[in-house]
GUTOR-601659 format. One record per residue (C-alpha): residue in one letter; chain; x negated, y, z; residue number from 1. Coordinates in Angstrom, 3 decimals. Layout:
% residues N
VEXFI   r   c         xx         yy         zz     k
VEXFI   A   A          X          Y          Z   NUM
...
***
This chain:
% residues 88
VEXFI   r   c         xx         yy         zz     k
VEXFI   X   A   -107.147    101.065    103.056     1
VEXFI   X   A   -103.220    101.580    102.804     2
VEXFI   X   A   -103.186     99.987    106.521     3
VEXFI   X   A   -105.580    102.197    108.042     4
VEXFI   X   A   -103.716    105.230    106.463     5
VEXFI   X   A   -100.946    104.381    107.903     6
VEXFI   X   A   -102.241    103.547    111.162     7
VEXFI   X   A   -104.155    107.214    111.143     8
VEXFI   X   A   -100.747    109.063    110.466     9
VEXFI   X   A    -99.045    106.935    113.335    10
VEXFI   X   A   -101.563    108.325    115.767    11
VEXFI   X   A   -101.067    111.476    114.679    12
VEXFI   X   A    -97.817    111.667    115.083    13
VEXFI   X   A    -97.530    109.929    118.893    14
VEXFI   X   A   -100.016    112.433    119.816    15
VEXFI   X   A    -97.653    115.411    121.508    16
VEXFI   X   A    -97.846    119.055    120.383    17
VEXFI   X   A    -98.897    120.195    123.992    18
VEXFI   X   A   -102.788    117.835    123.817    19
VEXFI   X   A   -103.372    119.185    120.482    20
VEXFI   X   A   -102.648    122.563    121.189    21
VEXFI   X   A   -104.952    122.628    124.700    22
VEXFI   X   A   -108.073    122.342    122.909    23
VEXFI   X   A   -110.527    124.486    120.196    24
VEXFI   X   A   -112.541    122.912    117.910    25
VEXFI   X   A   -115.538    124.931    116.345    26
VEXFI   X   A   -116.545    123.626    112.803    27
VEXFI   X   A   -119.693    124.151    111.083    28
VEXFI   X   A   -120.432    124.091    107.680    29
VEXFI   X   A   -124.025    123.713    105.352    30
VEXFI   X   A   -124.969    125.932    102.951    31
VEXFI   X   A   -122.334    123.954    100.190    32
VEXFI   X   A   -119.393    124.855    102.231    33
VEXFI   X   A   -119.392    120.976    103.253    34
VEXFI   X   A   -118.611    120.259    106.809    35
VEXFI   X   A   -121.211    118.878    109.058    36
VEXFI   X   A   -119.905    119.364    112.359    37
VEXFI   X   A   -116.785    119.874    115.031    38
VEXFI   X   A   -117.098    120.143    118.249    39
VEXFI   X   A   -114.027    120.185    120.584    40
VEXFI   X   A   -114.034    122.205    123.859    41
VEXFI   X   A   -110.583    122.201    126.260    42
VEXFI   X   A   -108.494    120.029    128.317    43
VEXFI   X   A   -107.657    117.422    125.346    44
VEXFI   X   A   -111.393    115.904    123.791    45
VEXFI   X   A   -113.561    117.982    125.721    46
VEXFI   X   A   -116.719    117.972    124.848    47
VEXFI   X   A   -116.145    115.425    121.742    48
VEXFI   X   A   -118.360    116.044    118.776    49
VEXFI   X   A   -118.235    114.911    115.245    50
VEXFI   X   A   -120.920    115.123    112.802    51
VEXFI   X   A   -120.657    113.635    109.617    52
VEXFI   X   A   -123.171    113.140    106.341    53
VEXFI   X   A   -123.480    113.038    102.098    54
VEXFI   X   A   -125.158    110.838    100.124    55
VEXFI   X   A   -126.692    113.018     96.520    56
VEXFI   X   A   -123.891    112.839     95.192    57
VEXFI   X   A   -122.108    114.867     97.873    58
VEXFI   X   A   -119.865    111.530     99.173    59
VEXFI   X   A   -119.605    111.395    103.047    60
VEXFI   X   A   -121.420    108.456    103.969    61
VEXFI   X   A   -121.377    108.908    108.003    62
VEXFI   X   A   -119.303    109.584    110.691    63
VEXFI   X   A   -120.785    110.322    113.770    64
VEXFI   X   A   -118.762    111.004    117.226    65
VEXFI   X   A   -120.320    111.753    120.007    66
VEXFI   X   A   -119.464    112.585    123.613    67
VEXFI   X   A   -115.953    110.560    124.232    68
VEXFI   X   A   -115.652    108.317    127.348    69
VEXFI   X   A   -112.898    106.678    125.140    70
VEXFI   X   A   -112.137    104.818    122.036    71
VEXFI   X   A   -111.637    107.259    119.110    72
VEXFI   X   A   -110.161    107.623    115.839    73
VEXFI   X   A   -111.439    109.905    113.553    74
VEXFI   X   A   -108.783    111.375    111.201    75
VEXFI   X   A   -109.273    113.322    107.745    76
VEXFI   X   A   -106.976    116.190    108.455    77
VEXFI   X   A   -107.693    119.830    109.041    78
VEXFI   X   A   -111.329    118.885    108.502    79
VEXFI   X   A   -111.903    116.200    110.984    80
VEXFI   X   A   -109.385    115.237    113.562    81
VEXFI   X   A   -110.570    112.952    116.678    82
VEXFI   X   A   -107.697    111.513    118.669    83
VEXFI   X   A   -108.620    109.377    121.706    84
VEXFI   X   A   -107.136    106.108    122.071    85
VEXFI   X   A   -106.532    105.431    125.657    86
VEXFI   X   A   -106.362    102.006    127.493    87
VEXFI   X   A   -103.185    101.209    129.216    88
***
């Protein structure tokens, strides 16, 4: 788990100021304030949607992204961040 930690705060830090800051994201929450769904709109993810789901005992259980012509990595930070992973 340490690895993939790691790994998630790497990619968030190659990823430059000007992609993350050409895009919007629009979260929406249930009725126990627990996020359910982003959706990204903008030059950087467009179109990208996340969706995620709780078990009873309000754990998230899924992650769900939808819409990305790319690999992704979904990222617990400001809610839920997806950062693309492109293919050199």
């Amino acid at each position: 788990m340490k690895i993939a930690n790691r790994l998630s705060w790497a990619l968030v830090a190659l990823t430059p100021a000007s992609v993350q800051a050409a895009s919007t994201t629009t979260y929406t929450y249930d009725a126990l304030g627990r996020l359910v769904q982003a959706s990204t709109t903008g030059t950087a993810n467009n179109g990208v949607q996340m969706s995620t789901t709780y078990d009873a005992a309000d754990n998230r259980t899924t992650y769900r992204v939808t819409g990305s012509t790319s690999k992704v990595v979904v990222v617990p930070i400001n809610g839920l961040t997806v950062i693309p992973i492109l293919d050199d």
